[in-house]
C-alpha positions in Angstrom: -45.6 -34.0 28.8 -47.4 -34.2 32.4 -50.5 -32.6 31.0 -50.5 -34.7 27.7 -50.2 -37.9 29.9 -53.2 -36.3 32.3 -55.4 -35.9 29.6 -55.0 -39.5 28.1 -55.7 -40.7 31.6 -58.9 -38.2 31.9 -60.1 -39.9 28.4 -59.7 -43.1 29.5 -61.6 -43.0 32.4 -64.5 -41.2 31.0 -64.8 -43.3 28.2 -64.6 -46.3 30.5 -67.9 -45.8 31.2 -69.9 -45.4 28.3 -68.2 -48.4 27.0 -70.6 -51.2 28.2 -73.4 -51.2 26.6 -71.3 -50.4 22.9 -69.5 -53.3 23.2 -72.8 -55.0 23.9 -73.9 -53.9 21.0 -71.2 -54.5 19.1 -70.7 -57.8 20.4 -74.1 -59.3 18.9 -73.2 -57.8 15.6 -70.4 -59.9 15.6 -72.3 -62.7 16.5 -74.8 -62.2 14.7 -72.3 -62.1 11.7 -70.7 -64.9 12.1 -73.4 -67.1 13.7 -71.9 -67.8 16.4 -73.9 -69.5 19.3 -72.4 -70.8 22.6 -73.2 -73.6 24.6 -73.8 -72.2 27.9 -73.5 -68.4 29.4 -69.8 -69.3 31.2 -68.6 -70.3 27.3 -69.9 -66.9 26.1 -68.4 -65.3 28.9 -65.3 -66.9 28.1 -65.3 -66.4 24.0 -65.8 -62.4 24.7 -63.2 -61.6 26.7 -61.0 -63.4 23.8 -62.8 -61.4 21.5 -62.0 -58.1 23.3 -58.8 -58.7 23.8 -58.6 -59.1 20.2 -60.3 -55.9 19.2 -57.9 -54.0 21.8 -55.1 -55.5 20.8 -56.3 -55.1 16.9 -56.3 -51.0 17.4 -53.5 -51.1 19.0 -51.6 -52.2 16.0 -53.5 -50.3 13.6 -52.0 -47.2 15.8 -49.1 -48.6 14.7 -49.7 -48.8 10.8 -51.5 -44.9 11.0 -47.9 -44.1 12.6 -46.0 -45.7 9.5 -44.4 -48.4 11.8 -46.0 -51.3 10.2 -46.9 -52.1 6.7 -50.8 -53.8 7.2 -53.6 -53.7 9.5 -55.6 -56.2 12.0 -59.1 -57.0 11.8 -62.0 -58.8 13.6 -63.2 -62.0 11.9 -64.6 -65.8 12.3 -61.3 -66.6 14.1 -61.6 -63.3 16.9 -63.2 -65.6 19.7 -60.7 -68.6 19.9 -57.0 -68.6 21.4 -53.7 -69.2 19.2 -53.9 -72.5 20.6 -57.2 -73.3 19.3 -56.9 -71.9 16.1 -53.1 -74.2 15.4 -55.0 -77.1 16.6 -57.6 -76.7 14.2 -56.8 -74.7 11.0 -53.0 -75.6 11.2 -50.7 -78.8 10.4 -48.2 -79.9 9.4 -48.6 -82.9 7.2 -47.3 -86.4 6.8 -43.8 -86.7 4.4 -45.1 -86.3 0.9 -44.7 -89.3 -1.3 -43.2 -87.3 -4.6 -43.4 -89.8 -6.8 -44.1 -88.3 -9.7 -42.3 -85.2 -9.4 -40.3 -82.7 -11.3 -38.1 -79.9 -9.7 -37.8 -77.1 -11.3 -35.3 -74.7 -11.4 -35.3 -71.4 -12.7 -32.9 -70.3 -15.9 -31.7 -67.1 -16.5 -32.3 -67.2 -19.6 -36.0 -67.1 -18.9 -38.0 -63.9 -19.3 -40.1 -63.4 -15.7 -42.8 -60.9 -15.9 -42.5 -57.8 -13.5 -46.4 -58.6 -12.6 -48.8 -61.4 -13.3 -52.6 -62.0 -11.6 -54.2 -65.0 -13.0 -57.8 -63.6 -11.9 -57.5 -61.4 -14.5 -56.9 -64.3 -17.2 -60.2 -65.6 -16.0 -58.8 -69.4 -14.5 -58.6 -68.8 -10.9 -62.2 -70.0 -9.8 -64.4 -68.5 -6.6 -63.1 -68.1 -3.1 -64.1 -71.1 -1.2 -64.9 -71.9 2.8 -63.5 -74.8 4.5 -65.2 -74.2 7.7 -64.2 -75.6 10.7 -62.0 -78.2 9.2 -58.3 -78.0 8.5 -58.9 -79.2 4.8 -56.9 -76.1 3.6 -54.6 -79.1 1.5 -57.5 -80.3 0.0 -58.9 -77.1 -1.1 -55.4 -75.6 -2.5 -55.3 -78.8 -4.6 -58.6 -78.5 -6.1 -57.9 -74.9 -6.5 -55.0 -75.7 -8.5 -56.7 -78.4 -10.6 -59.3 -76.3 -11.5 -57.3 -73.5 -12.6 -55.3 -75.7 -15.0 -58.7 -77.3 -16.0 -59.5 -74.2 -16.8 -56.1 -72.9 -18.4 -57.2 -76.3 -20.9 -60.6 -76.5 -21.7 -61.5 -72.9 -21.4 -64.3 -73.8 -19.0 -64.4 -73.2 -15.3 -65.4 -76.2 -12.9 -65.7 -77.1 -9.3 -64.1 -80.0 -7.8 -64.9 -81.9 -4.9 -62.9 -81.0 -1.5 -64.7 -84.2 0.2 -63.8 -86.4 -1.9 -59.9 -85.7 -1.3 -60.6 -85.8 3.1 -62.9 -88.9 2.6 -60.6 -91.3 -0.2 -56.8 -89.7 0.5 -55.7 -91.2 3.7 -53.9 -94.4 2.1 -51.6 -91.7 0.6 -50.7 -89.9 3.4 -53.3 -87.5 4.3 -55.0 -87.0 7.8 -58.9 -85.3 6.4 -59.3 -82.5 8.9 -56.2 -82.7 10.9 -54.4 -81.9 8.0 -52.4 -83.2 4.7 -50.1 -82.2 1.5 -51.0 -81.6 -1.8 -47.8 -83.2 -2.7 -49.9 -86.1 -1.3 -52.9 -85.3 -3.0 -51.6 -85.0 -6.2 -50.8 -89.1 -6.1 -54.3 -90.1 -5.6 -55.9 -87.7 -7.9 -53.2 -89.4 -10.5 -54.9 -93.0 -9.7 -58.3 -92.4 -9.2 -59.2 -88.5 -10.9 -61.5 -86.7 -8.4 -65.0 -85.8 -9.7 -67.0 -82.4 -9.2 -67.9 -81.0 -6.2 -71.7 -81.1 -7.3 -71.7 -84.9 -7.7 -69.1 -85.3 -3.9 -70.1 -82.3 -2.4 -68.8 -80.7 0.4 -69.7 -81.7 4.2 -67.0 -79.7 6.4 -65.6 -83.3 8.1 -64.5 -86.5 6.8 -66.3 -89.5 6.1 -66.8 -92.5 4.3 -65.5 -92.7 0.7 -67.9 -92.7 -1.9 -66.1 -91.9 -5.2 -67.5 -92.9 -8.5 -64.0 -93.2 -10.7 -66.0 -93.4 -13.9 -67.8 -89.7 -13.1 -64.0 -88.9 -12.5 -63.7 -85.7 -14.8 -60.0 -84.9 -14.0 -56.4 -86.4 -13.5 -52.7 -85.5 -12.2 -50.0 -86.8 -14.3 -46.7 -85.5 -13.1 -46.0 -82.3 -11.0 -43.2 -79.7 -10.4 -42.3 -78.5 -6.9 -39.7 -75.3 -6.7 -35.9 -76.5 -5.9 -33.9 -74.6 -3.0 -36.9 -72.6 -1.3 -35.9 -70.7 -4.4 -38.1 -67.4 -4.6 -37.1 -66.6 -8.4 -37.9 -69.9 -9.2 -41.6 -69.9 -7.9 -42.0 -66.3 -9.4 -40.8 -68.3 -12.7 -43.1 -71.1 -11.7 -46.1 -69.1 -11.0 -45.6 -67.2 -14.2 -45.4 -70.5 -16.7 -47.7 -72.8 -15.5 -50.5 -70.7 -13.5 -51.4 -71.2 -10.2 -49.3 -73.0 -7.4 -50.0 -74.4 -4.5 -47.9 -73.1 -1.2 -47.2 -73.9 2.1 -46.8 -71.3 4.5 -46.2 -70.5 8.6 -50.2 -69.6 9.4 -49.6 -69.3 13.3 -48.0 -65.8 13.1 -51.0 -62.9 13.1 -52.1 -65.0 9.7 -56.0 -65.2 10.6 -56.4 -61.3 11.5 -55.7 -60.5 7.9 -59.1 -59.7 7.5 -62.2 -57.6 9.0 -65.8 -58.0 7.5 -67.3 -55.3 9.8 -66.4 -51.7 9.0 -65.6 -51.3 12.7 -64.9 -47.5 11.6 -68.0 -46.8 10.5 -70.0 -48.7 12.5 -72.8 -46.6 14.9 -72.8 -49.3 17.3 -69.0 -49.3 18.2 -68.4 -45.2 18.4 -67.2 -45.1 22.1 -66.2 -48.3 22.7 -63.9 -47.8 19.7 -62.7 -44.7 20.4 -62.2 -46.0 23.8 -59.4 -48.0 22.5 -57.8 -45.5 20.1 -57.1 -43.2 23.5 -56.1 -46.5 25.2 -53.9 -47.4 22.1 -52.7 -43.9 22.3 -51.3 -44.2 25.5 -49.7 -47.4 24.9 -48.2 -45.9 22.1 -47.2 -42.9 24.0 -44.9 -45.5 26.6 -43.3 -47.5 23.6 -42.4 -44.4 22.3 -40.6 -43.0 24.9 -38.8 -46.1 26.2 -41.0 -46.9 29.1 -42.4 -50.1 28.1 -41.1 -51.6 31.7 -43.4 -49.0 32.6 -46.8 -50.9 32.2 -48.1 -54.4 32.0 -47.9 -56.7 28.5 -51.4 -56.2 26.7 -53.9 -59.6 27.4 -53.5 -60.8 24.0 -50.3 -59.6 22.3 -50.4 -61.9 19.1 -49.2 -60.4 15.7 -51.7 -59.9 13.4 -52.6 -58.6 9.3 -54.8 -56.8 6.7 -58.7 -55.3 7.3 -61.0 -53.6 4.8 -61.5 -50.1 6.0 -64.3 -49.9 3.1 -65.5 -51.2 0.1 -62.5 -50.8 -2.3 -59.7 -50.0 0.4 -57.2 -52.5 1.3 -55.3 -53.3 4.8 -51.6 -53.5 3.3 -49.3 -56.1 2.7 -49.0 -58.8 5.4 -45.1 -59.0 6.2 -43.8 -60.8 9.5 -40.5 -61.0 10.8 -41.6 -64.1 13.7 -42.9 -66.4 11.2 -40.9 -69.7 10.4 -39.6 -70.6 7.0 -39.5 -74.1 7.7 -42.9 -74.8 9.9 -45.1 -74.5 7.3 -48.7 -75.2 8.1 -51.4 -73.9 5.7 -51.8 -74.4 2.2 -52.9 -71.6 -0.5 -53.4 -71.2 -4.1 -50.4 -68.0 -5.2 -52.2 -66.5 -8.5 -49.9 -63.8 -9.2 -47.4 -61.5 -7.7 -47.0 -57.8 -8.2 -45.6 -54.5 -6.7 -46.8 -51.3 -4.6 -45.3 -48.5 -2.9 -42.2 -50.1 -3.5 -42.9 -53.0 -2.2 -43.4 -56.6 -3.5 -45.9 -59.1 -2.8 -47.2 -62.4 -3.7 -51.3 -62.6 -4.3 -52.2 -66.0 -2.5 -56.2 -67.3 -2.4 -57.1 -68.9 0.5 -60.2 -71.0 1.7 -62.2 -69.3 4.4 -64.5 -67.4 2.5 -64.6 -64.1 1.0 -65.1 -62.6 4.5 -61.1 -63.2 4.8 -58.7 -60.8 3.5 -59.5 -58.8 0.7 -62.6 -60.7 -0.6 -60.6 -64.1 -0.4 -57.2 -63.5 -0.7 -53.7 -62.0 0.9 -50.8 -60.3 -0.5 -47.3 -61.1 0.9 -44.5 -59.2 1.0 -41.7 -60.7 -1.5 -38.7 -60.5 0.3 -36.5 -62.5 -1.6 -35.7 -64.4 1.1 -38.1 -67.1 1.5 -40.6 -65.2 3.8 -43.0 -67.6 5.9 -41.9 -70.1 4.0 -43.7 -69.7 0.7 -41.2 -71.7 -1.8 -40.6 -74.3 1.0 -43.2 -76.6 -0.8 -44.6 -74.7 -3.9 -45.6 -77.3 -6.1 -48.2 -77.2 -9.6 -49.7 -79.8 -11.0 -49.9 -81.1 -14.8 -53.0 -82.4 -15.8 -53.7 -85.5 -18.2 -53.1 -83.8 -22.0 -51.9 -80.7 -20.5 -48.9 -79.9 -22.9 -46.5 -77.1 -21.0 -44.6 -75.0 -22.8 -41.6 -75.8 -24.7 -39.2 -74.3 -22.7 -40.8 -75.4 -19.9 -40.3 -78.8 -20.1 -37.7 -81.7 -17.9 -35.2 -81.2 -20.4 -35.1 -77.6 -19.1 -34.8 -78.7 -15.6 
């Protein structure tokens, strides 16, 4: 045991310093990436040793998931240079009371068949992978999400609609542009006033005067349903019927590491400083393991944290958290299907920063039955003018 722990300690130290100028390296590839440029050399000073933190306290969970002890891995991304803090503050909220005015809840009936799997990307009406940028529009992009997969469950015809036209005209009904909103919220002033494409309102990553034309409107909400109870079966049911449906979920829980756009592990650059970290996660490991965590210090950034590509076609897991809140739900996402591997179930939910997130866009869940993060807390989907639902579907049913 002595001579196991010696050896750790030997590679630690040797590796120490030949780290430097990797992590230099590796540093302006992540920069470079992501574009990041800082203001003055203390701010740069200060966004790295977030960043490192992050990429130490990444492998050290990964050690975990190689070990069978968690079910997903972390990954570097846009997010790996800010603090928790920063990142609630700007990608998180938690919106004003939605109006629900024009809302159906829907319950689920057991005499209703539920499919054991369902992914709407294959049916060819979930549209591309979005980016909000550095605006916590993540209500307005779920809602046009969902609009444009029932516009295209209708028409047959796949359309982009405009995010900026939801932060710049939405605020009588509730919503807040960047610092946050609900697409319960949403839905009421896409039911008075349509919303148009995003070619003709396009985009601008803040909010800002509104400018809507209602007569190049190409789009309306006439009624929506929103999942009784927190009621798992129900969205399944839900999800299943009618396509697409928005949720809410807790974000602030290891949410934004569910991604990695670098394959760190086969990356030249990042060699020894990587394998620095796999000793040092090693020995970490080594404590936990045998009960001596009073033993050493807590790591500089302990936060939980989700799925990374490992290579093109290899998935990170599915993202399962026992700290996350069922009730504090903060970011909104488009759930497109659901399905089931290893055993395990899990929700397929689209999100809005980019395909550099997640796998190419999007995160599976685990399906716990038991409300997990939140996910049925506000699931809603809208109905679109003309947009007839199945028979069984319909209020009477509910």
């Amino acid at each position: 045991m002595h001579c196991f722990l010696g050896l750790l300690i030997f590679w630690h130290l040797s590796l120490l310093s030949h780290a430097s100028s990797e992590t230099d390296a590796a540093w302006e590839h992540w920069k470079n990436s992501y574009n990041k440029v800082y203001n003055s050399p203390s701010e740069e000073a200060h966004r790295r040793a977030i960043w490192e933190a992050k990429v130490k306290s990444n492998h050290e969970h990964n050690l975990k998931y190689d070990l069978g002890l968690v079910t997903y891995l972390k990954g570097l991304n846009q997010f790996s240079d800010i603090t928790s803090d920063e990142f609630v503050h700007t990608y998180s909220s938690i919106a004003k009371k939605p109006r629900r005015k024009n809302v159906i809840e829907y319950t689920h009936k057991a005499k209703r068949d539920i499919p054991e799997r369902i992914d709407w990307r294959e049916k060819g009406v979930v549209t591309s992978v979005k980016n909000e940028g550095p605006c916590g529009a993540h209500w307005a992009f779920a809602t046009t999400a969902a609009l444009e997969s029932q516009y295209a469950m209708h028409f047959n015809e796949s359309i982009s609609l405009s995010d900026q036209q939801l932060l710049d005209c939405s605020e009588y009904y509730g919503t807040l542009g960047c610092f946050g909103g609900s697409p319960l919220n949403a839905y009421e002033y896409v039911l008075e006033y349509g919303l148009q494409t995003d070619e003709m309102y396009p985009y601008e990553e803040k909010k800002g005067h509104c400018r809507y034309n209602e007569s190049a409107s190409i789009i309306r909400v006439k009624a929506y349903y929103i999942v009784a109870d927190d009621n798992e079966t129900a969205l399944q049911s839900l999800v299943a019927s009618f396509g697409p449906t928005i949720v809410k979920v807790d974000g602030e829980y290891g949410f934004r590491d569910y991604t990695c756009v670098l394959n760190l592990e086969n990356d030249e650059t990042l060699s020894i400083y990587l394998t620095y970290f796999s000793f040092h996660a090693i020995f970490e490991m080594f404590i936990v393991l045998t009960g001596r965590e009073h033993e050493k210090d807590a790591p500089a950034n302990s936060e939980e944290g989700c799925d990374v590509f490992r290579g093109a076609g290899v998935t990170g897991g599915i993202y399962k958290s026992d700290n996350c809140s069922t009730f504090a739900v903060t970011n909104d996402l488009l759930l497109v299907g659901y399905g089931r591997e290893n055993n395990t179930d899990y929700w397929i939910l689209k999100n809005s920063w980019g395909t550099a997130w997640g796998e190419s866009g999007y995160m599976r869940m685990a399906r716990t039955g038991k409300n997990m993060c939140g996910i049925a807390t506000e699931a809603s989907v809208p109905r679109i003018e003309q947009y007839d639902p199945p028979e069984q579907e319909t209020n009477e049913n509910n």
